[in-house]
C-alpha positions as CSV (number, residue, x, y, z in Angstrom):
1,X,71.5,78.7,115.5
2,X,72.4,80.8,118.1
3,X,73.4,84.5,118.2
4,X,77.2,83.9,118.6
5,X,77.6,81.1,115.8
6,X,75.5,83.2,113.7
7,X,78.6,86.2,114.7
8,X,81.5,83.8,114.0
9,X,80.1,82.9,110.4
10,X,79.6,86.5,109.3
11,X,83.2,87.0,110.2
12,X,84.2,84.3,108.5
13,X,82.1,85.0,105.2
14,X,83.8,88.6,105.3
15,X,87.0,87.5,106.0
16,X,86.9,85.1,102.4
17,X,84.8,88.0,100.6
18,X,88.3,90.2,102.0
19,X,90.8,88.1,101.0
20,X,89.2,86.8,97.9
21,X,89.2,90.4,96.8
22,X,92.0,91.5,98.0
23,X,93.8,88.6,95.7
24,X,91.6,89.7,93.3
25,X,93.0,93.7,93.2
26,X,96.9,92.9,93.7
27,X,98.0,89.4,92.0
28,X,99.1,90.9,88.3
29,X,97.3,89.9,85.2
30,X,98.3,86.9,83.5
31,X,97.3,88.8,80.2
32,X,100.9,90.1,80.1
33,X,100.4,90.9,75.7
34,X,98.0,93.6,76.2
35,X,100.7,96.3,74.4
36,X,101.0,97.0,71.0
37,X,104.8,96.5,69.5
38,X,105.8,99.3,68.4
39,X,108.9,99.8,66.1
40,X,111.6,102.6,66.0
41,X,109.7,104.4,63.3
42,X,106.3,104.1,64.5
43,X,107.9,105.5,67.9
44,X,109.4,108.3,65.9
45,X,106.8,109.3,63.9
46,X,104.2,109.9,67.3
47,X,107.4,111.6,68.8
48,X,107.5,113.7,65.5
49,X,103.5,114.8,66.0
50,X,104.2,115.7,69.6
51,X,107.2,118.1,68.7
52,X,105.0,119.5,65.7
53,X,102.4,120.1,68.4
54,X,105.1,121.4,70.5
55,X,105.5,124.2,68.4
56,X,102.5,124.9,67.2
57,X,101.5,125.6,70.8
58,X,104.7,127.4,72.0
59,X,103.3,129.5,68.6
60,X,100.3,130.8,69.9
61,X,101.7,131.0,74.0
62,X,104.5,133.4,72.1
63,X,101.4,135.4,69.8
64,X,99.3,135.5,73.2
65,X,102.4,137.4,75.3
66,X,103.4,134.2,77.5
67,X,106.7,134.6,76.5
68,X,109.7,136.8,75.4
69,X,111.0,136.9,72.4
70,X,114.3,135.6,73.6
71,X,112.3,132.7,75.7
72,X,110.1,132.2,72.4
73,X,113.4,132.1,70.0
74,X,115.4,130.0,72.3
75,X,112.6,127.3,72.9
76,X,111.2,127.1,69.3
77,X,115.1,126.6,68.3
78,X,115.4,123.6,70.4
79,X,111.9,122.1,69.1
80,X,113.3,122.7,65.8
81,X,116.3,120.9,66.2
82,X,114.9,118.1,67.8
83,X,112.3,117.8,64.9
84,X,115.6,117.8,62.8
85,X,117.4,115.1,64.8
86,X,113.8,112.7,64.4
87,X,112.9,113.4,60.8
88,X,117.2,112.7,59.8
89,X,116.9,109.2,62.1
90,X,113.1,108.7,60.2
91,X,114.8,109.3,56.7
92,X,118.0,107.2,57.7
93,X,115.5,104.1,59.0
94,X,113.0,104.2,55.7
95,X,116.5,104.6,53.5
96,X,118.0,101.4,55.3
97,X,114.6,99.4,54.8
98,X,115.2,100.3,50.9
């Protein structure tokens, strides 16, 4: 085998390894279930934690001086009311499932 064929068949042998890869990385799974369903209480619920958590940090940012107490009341007043506006939609879901 001489020096040039042995040239031209590396090239080729990277250029399959490339685009064997290549369709590897970009073609989209055909797994396309891989998420969990998740209903309009479930949703609520996590959105409820991440509100509570909301305000329990904008809590201790206030206690630690991060904020005014105009910032702090006018913040925590809009966390409230959207913890309001999820726990009434939570409460009107579970009643309707009754």
């Amino acid at each position: 085998m001489s020096h040039a064929s042995f040239l031209i068949l590396v090239q080729i042998f990277c250029s399959l390894f490339a685009a064997v890869t290549g369709v590897f990385i970009f073609l989209p799974s055909r797994d396309t279930e891989t998420g969990v369903d998740k209903t309009r209480v479930v949703y609520l619920y996590e959105r409820k934690e991440v509100v509570y958590e909301n305000l329990r940090d904008l809590n201790f940012e206030y206690k630690s001086g991060k904020f005014t107490e105009a910032d702090y009341d006018a913040m925590r007043i809009g966390m409230e009311a959207e913890a309001a506006r999820i726990l009434a939609e939570i409460e009107q879901l579970e009643s309707a499932k009754a």
